[in-house]
Phi, psi and omega in degrees: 000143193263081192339120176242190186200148198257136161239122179054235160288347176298111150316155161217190160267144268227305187293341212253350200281354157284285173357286164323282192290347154313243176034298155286307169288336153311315167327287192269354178315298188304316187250027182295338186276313175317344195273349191296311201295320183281318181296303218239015184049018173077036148291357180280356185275347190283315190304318191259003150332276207308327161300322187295333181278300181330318182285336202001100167293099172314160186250029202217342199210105185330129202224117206228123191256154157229111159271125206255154187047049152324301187072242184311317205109356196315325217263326199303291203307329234258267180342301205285300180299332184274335201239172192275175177320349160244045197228113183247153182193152183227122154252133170254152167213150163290338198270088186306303166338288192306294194290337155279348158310313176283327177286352119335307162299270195323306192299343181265353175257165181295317182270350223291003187263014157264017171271139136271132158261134170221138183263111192218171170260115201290345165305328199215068176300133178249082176239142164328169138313158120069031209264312208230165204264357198154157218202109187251131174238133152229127188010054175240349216240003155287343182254005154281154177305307194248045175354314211270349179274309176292336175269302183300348175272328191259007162267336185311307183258012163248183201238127173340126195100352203253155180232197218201112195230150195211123172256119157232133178286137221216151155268122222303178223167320199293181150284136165068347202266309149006263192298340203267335171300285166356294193259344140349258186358279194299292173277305174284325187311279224294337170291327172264018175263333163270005192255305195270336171239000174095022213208103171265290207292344151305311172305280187328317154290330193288306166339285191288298155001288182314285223285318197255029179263155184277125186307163200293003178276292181325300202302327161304316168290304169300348141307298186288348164281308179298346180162309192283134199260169163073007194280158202198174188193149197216062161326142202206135173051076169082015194075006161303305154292172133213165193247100175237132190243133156210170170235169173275109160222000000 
């Protein structure tokens, strides 16, 4: 039988849904972060602090990130700048397009030559054991195919002690606040994805992604099935995020 994976409201076959979600990001590269800045009403910028603080890169002692689905570096460039003169990051991505925006971005910063960009599959890191000190996914590991593959590869590759911090979109938890995301969602995303890059049905798929990523208890069991101790999850603004942690110990 062959194996499948919801790409939006859709089956797909299980082999075809990277195919696809490329796809969606060739699209949206040039303008993913403004659509970030407009979408989230610029809270994705409070929301990724707060993971930079999670990773907290010393200032003192050589330090090494792999942001997996990186896409553009945001998180990367972020990290690298929070941190001391020995503080390093490699972003991967599947998404060429996407990873050339950041090495573009990274040549206009003051750090940006502590960045690597690599076009890798987050299933399939081509990294060593045991490489890096820490390991950040943002609202990338919801478009992977095979999730429970990407969390053994990012436990694969950090080094004992090192931890594995994931920003992702969650369900929503307030009262009422629910249904007022609900018709956002639904109706504004995918309208302002046609006004500003010209892509409803991209959005529109980013949607449906969100409501069928696994709630933070599931998500959680899946971390610790892969490996990871310490784990913990930090909802943030009603639950539109959650904040997830764990380590290589």
């Amino acid at each position: 039988m062959t194996e499948t994976a919801q790409f939006g409201a859709r089956q797909v076959p299980l082999a075809d849904k990277q195919a696809l979600v490329d796809g969606v990001f060739h699209s949206v590269a040039r303008r993913y972060d403004l659509m970030n800045d407009l979408m989230s009403f610029g809270l994705h910028r409070a929301w990724k602090d707060a993971m930079v603080t999670a990773v907290n890169p010393p200032k003192t002692r050589p330090f090494a990130l792999i942001d997996i689905a990186g896409g553009t570096g945001d998180i990367a460039l972020r990290v690298v700048e929070a941190g001391g003169e020995g503080t390093r990051a490699v972003v991967c991505d599947i998404n060429a397009d996407m990873l050339a925006v950041g090495r573009e971005r990274a040549a206009r910063r003051p750090r940006g030559e502590f960045l690597a960009f690599t076009e890798a599959n987050a299933e399939s890191l081509p990294f060593p054991d045991r490489s890096f000190d820490a390991a950040t996914v943002a609202f990338g590991i919801r478009n992977v195919p095979r999730i429970e593959q990407a969390l053994a590869e990012a436990y694969r590759v950090l080094r004992p002690g090192g931890r594995f911090v994931c920003l992702e979109f969650s369900a929503v938890t307030l009262p009422g606040l629910d249904r007022l995301y609900d018709f956002y969602s639904f109706n504004v995303i995918p309208a302002l994805g046609r006004a500003v890059v010209g892509d409803a049905e991209s959005y529109r798929y980013l949607v449906e992604s969100i409501r069928r990523f696994p709630k933070p208890e599931q998500f959680a069991a899946m971390m610790r099935a892969a490996g990871f101790a310490r784990v913990s999850f930090r909802p943030m603004s009603g639950g539109i995020v959650t904040l997830h942690s764990g380590w290589r110990l």
